[in-house]
ZALUM-361423 format. One record per residue (C-alpha): x negated, y, z; residue in three letters. Coordinates in pm, whole numbers, plus 50000, padded with zeros to 5 digits. Example, Ala and Ser with C-alpha at 12.3 -4.5 7.8 and 13.67 -1.06 7.14 Angstrom:
2
487704955050780ALA;486334989450714SER;
This chain:
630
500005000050000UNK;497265023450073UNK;495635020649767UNK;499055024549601UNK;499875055349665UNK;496655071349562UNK;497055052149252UNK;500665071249172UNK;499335104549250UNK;496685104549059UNK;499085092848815UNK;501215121048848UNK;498255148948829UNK;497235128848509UNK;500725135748366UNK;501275168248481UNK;497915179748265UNK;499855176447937UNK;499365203447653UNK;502475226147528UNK;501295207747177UNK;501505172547297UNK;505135182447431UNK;506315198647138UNK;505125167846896UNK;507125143547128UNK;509865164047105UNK;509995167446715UNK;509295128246779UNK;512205124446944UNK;514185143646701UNK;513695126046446UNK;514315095346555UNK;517585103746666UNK;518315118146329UNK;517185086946114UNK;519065065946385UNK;522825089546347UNK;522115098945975UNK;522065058545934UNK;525345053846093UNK;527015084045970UNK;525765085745595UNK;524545047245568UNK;520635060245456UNK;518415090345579UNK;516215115445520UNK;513415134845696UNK;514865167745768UNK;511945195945833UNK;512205227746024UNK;508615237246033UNK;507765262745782UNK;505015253545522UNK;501935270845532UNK;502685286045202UNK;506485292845097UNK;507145310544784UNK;508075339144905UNK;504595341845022UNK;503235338244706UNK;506055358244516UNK;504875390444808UNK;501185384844731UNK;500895375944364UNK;503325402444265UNK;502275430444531UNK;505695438144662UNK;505775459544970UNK;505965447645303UNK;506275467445639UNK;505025440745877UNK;503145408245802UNK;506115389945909UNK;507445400745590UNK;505225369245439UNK;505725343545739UNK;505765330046071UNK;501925319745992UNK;501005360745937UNK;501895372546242UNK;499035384646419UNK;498185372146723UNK;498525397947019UNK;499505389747390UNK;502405369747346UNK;501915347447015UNK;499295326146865UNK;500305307946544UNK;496985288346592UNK;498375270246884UNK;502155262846861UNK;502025256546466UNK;501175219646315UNK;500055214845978UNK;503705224845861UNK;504915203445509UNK;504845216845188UNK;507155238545003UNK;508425218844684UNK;509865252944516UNK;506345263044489UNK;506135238444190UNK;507855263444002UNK;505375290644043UNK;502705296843798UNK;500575327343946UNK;500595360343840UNK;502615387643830UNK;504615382743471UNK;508975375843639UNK;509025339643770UNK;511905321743540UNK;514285299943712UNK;517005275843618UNK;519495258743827UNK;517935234043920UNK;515205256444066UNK;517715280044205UNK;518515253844438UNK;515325239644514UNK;514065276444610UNK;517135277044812UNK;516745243645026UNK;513435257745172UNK;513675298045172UNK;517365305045221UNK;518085315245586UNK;521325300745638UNK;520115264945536UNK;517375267945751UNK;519635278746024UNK;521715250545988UNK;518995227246001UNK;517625238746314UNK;520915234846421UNK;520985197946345UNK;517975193346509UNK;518515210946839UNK;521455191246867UNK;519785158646864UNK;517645175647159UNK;520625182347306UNK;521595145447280UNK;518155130247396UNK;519035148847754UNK;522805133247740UNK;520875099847664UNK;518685101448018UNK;521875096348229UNK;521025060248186UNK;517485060048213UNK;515395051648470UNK;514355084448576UNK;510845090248759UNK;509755117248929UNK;507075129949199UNK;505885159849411UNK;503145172849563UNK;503195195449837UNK;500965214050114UNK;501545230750450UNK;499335243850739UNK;500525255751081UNK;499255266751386UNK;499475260251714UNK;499135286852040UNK;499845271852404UNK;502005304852555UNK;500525293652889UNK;497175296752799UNK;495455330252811UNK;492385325952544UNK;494385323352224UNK;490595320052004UNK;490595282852178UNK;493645271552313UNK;495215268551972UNK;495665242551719UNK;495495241051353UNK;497355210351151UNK;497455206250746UNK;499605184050551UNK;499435172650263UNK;502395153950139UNK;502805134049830UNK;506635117349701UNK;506845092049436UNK;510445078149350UNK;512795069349093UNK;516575073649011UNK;519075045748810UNK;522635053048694UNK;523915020048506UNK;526815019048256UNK;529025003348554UNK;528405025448752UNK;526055014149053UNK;523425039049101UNK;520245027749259UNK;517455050749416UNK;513715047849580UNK;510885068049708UNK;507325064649879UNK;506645092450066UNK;503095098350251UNK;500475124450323UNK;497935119550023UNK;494955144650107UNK;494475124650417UNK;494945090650245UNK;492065103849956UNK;489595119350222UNK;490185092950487UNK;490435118150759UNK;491735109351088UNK;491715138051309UNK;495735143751220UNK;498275117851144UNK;499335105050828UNK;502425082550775UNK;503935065250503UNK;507715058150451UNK;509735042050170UNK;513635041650138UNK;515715025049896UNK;519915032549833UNK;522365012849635UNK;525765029649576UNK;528445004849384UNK;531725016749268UNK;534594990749300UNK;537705003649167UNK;537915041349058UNK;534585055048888UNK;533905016648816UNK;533204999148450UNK;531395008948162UNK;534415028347935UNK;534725050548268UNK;531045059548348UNK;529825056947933UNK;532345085347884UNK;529895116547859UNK;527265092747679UNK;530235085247448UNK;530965119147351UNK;527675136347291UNK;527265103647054UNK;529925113746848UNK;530105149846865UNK;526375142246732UNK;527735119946468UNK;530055146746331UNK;527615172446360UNK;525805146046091UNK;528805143345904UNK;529215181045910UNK;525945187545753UNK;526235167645456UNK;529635179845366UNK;527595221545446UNK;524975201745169UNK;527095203744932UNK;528925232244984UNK;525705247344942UNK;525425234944646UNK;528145248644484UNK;527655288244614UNK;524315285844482UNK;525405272144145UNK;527785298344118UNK;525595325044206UNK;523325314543979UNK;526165312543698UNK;527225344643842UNK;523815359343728UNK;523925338043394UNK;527235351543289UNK;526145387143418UNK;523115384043145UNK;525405373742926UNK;528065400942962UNK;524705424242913UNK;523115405742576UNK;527095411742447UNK;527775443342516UNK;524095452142343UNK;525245433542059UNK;528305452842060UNK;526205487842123UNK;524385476641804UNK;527145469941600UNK;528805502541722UNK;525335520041603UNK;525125507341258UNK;529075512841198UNK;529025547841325UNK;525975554841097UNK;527725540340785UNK;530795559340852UNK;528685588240861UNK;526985583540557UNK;530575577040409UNK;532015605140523UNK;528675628440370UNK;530125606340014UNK;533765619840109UNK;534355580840113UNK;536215587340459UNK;537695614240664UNK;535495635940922UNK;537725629541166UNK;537895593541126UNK;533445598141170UNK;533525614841476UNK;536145590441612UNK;533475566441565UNK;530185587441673UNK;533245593341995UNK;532875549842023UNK;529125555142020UNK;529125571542287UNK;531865553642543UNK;530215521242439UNK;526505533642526UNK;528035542042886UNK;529235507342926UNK;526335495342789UNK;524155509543073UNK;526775497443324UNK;526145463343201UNK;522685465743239UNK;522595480843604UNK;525695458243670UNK;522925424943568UNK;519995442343763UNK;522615445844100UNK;523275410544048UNK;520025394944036UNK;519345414644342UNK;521855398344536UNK;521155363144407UNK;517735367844470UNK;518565376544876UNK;520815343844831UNK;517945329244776UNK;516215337745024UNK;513835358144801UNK;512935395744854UNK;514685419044621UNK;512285432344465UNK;510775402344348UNK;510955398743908UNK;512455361043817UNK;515075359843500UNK;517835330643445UNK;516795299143201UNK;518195310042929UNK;518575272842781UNK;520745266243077UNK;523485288942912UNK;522775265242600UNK;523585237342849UNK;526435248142975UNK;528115256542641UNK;527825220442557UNK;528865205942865UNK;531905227142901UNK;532595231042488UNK;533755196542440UNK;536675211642654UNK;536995237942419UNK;536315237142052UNK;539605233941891UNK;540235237641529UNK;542315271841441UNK;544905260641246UNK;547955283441116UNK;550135304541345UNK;553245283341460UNK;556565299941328UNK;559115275741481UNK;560035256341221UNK;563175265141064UNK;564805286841350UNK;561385313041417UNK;564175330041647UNK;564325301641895UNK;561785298342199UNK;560495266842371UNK;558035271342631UNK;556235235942740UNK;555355243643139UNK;551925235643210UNK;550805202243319UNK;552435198343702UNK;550605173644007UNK;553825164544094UNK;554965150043779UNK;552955130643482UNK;549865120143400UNK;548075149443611UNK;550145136643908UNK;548745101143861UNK;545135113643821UNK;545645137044151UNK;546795109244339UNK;543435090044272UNK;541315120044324UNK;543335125844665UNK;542505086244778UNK;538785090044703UNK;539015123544887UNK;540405101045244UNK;537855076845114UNK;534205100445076UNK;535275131145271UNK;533035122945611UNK;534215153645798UNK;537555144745727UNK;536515105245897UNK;535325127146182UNK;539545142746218UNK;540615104646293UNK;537895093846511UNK;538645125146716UNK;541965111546817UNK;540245080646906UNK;538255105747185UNK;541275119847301UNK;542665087747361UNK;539795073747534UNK;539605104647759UNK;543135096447889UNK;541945064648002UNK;539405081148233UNK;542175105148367UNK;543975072748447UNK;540605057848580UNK;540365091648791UNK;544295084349004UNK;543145048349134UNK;541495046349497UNK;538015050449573UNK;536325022049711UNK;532645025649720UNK;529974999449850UNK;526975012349971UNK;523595008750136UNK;520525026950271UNK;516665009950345UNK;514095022550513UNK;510475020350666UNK;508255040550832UNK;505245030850933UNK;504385066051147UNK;505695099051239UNK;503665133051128UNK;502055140051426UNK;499065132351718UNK;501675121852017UNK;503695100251808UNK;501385077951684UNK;501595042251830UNK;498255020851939UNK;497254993751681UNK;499125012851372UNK;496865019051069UNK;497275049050866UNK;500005043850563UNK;500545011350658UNK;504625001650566UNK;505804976550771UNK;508174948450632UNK;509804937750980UNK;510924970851065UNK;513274979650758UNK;516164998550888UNK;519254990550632UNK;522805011550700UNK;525634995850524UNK;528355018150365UNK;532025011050255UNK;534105047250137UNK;537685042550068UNK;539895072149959UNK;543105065649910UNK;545115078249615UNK;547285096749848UNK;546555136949739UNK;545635133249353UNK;547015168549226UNK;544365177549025UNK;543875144348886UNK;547615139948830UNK;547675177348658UNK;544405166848404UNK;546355126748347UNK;549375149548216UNK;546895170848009UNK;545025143447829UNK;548525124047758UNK;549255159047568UNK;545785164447421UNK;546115126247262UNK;549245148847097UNK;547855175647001UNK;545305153446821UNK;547205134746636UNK;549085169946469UNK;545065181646460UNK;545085147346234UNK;548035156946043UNK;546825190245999UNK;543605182245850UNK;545145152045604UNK;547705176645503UNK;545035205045448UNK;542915180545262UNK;545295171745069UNK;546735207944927UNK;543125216644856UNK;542365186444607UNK;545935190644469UNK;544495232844432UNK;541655217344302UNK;543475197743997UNK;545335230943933UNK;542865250443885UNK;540975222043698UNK;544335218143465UNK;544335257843454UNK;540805263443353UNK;541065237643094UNK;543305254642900UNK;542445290042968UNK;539015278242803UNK;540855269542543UNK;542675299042482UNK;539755319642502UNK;537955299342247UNK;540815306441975UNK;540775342542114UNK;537415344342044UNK;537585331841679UNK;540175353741595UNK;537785382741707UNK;535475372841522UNK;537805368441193UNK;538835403941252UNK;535725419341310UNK;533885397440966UNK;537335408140781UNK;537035450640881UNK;533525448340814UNK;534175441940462UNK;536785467140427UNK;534795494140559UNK;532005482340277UNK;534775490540002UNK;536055517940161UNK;539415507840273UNK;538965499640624UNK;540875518340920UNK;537945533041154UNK;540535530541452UNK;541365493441363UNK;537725484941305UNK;537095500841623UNK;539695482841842UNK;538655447641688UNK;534575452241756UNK;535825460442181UNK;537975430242090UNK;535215411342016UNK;533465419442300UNK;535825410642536UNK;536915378742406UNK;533095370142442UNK;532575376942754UNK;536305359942837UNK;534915330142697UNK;531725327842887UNK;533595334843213UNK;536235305243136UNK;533295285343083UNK;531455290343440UNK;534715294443598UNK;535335257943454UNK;531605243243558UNK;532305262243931UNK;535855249043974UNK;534585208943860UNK;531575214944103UNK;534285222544382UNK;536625195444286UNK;533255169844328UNK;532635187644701UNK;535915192144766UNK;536125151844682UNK;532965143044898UNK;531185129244530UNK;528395149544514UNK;525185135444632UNK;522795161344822UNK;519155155744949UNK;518065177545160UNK;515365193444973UNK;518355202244746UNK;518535178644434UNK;521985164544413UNK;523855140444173UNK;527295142144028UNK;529695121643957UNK;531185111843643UNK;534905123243664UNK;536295112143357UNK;534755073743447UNK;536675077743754UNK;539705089343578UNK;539915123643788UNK;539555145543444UNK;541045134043106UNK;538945125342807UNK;537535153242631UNK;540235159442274UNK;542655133142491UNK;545305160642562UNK;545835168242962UNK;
């Protein structure tokens, strides 16, 4: 025994010399495992998720390589803050991963050019919010590693030291008649909550400076007591006691479940910001077409007019064109600039920093979305024989037809993929377990207990017995005190009041259930809508837009001979323009709304480093067959 004790002490100095580093690495340890170990369960497969930030980021490189301004060197990083009194990078920082955006960077200073891909990829390690929400995550599984000790066999020792001195009242000379006494104490013990609920603790107390120096001028005991408390009706079995353990499980679980389903949310505002900035380029590179075309019509007019080919007033009607269409021609251009600035902060990118759109990706979209589209115009439909009678067809309904049949399927994969909405019906399942423990909690209390202990001395020169070594336990003089509590269940108010609470929360959850199936269900019937809607708005702006381009081709040639209108050629060039950018914005309007429909659905598949795969919603019969009618 007396070699024991020294042994845990030393133990305990040993483990009490630990570095800030070596507890932060078991911590991120920790974290992770708990991640890989809920992500499994939740998602079925995981996926490292990293919060430290990379010792290079590109918006690092984008500050440096393109000299953009910066007030502070926080500005580029956590890793450029200088160190002062309160922070030193060098010493709380690991190695930090690496930045897989940064593969998009070439050097320089030319504007970095982007597709969508990238845009999301850039996103996944420099937006803010993500980050945010992966720190989140991760403190949360923190969180849960404390929840997880209740069950854990919990160690724990002190050290302390006290001196006091001694004056006899009685005696005059108070530099020699006093005493001085030191003690050192030292307390190793541990603490045991099982699942049932027995709880078992121990400790070894004794004075360790003396035990280490040997010194026998003061006294130095040992003890050692050990308490077993067992439940045997209320606060007894595993359901009961599990109960907090239980909860921060799940609540953990749908925080999981949660985070995929922000994944791909995510997804979809950056792919419509960055189609937001596509079509605003767009809208730009038309109305400079349009600008031109204004330009070299108002120049021929004027020519015409110098020939007397056409009126003067009918010139400076068009030089009048020239002019409103340069002003919206600068708009578009500021409009494009304001946009990429706000994408770029989306980003997570300064401002200032120069990247441009892909412009194949435009190119990609057109022929992803076009089969939708390109319809042949054939003649204007007079009605037949009566051109005074009027049949409107309503638009396809989800309540009727072959759109209800395909919104049906898309609203069973929805109850099938949508994990947050699994999350909705295993809440009830808490609810209904916490009743349980309110029932649990208006039983009696009957509670088996029992207390050991040994001393081998008391702390002092007096007390100390004749033949009794120093920290010496002995086994024949355990003292046990046996324990039986019983409360009866004869004033349970409170418990009574919180029974009748849970019995209405397991209520209230099921209409929370009914609530969120409902809710689920209205937005993926939305979704089909606006799928249904988009459709065929695309396709009315791709007619619109050939027609504006017949009428512009067909006034062009009348102005060549002289005969053309300037106010008619006029109207059909804005025509033009609008119909263009009509059709683009039917187009992303389309790709945004079938993005939603495949988030909305809980299809898409998102990494964390933000690649994601769709799926294929025709193959799952969601979305009809390109040229197959609705």
């Amino acid at each position: 025994m007396r070699r024991l004790l020294p042994i845990a002490a030393a133990a305990l100095l040993l483990a009490s010399c630990r570095s800030a580093s070596d507890y932060r690495r078991e911590a991120d340890e920790t974290g992770e495992a708990y991640l890989s170990e809920y992500q499994e369960k939740a998602v079925g497969r995981t996926e490292k998720i990293e919060i430290e930030t990379p010792a290079d980021t590109l918006r690092r490189r984008l500050m440096i390589d393109q000299n953009l301004y910066a007030n502070d060197p926080a500005s580029f990083g956590i890793r450029d803050v200088p160190t002062n009194l309160y922070w030193r990078a060098g010493d709380r920082l690991l190695e930090g991963g690496e930045d897989a955006s940064l593969s998009v960077w070439q050097g320089g200073t030319n504007a970095l050019e982007i597709g969508l891909v990238d845009a999301v990829r850039i996103a996944a390690y420099n937006s803010a919010d993500y980050k945010s929400q992966k720190e989140s995550l991760f403190q949360a599984a923190l969180a849960l590693d404390l929840a997880d000790d209740t069950f854990r066999t919990i160690f724990n020792g002190t050290l302390s030291a006290a001196s006091s001195v001694y004056r006899d009242p009685k005696e005059e000379d108070a530099v020699v008649n006093h005493a001085v006494t030191h003690n050192e104490t030292g307390r190793f013990g541990f603490n045991r909550k099982f699942r049932n609920g027995v709880r078992v603790t121990g400790s070894i107390m004794a004075n360790v400076a003396g035990m280490l120096t040997g010194d026998r001028k003061t006294a130095w005991g040992s003890s050692a007591d050990l308490s077993i408390s067992i439940p045997l009706l209320r606060g007894s079995g595993e359901l009961v006691n599990t109960e907090p353990l239980t909860q921060a499980q799940r609540s953990f679980i749908y925080q999981v479940r949660s985070f995929e389903q922000y994944k791909r949310s995510f997804i979809c505002q950056i792919e419509s910001a960055y189609l937001a900035l596509v079509l605003a380029k767009r809208q730009q590179q038309n109305q400079d077409e349009a600008f031109r075309r204004v330009i070299r019509s108002t120049r021929r007019s004027y020519r015409m007019a110098e020939a007397s080919r056409m009126s003067q007033s009918q010139f400076e009607q068009a030089h009048q064109s020239e002019l409103s269409s340069k002003a919206r021609w600068i708009a578009s251009c500021q409009s494009y600039e304001s946009t990429k600035d706000s994408f770029k902060m989306t980003l997570g990118l300064p401002p200032d920093a120069r990247i441009e759109p892909r412009e194949s990706d435009l190119a990609e979209l057109e022929k992803h979305v076009g089969r939708f589209a390109e319809l042949e115009l054939g003649p204007y439909d007079m009605g037949g024989d009566d051109p005074g009678k009027i049949v409107l067809d309503p638009p396809d309904s989800v309540d009727d037809g072959d759109l209800k049949r395909r919104t049906d399927i898309a609203i069973a994969i929805a109850f099938s993929n949508r994990l947050d909405f699994v999350s909705s019906r295993d809440r009830l399942e808490d609810a209904q377990r916490k009743l349980l423990v309110a029932e649990d909690a208006l039983r009696a209390e009957v509670t088996l207990g029992t207390g050991v202990s040994n001393f081998a001395d008391t702390v002092g020169p007096k007390s100390r017995r004749e033949g009794v070594r120093h920290g010496e336990l002995h086994p024949r003089e355990w003292q046990a005190n046996p324990l039986l509590t019983v409360d009866l269940p004869i004033e349970r108010r409170s418990e009574r009041n919180a029974y009748r609470s849970a019995l209405i929360n397991v209520e209230s959850a099921v209409r929370a259930y009914q609530r969120e199936e409902d809710a689920l269900k209205e937005t993926i019937r939305s979704d089909m809508r606006s799928m249904s809607q988009t459709k065929d708005n695309l396709q009315i702006q791709f007619i619109a837009m050939n027609l504006a381009e017949r009428r512009v081709r067909n006034q062009e040639i009348l102005l060549q001979a002289g005969r053309a209108d300037m106010t008619v050629m006029l109207e059909a060039q804005d025509s033009l323009v609008s119909a263009k950018n009509s059709l683009y914005s039917a187009m992303i309007s389309y790709k945004n709304q079938e993005l939603a429909l495949q988030r909305d659905l809980g299809l898409l598949n998102v990494s964390v480093n933000g690649t994601w795969q769709e799926a294929d919603l025709v193959a799952l019969g969601i979305l009809p067959k390109p040229g197959g009618g609705s």
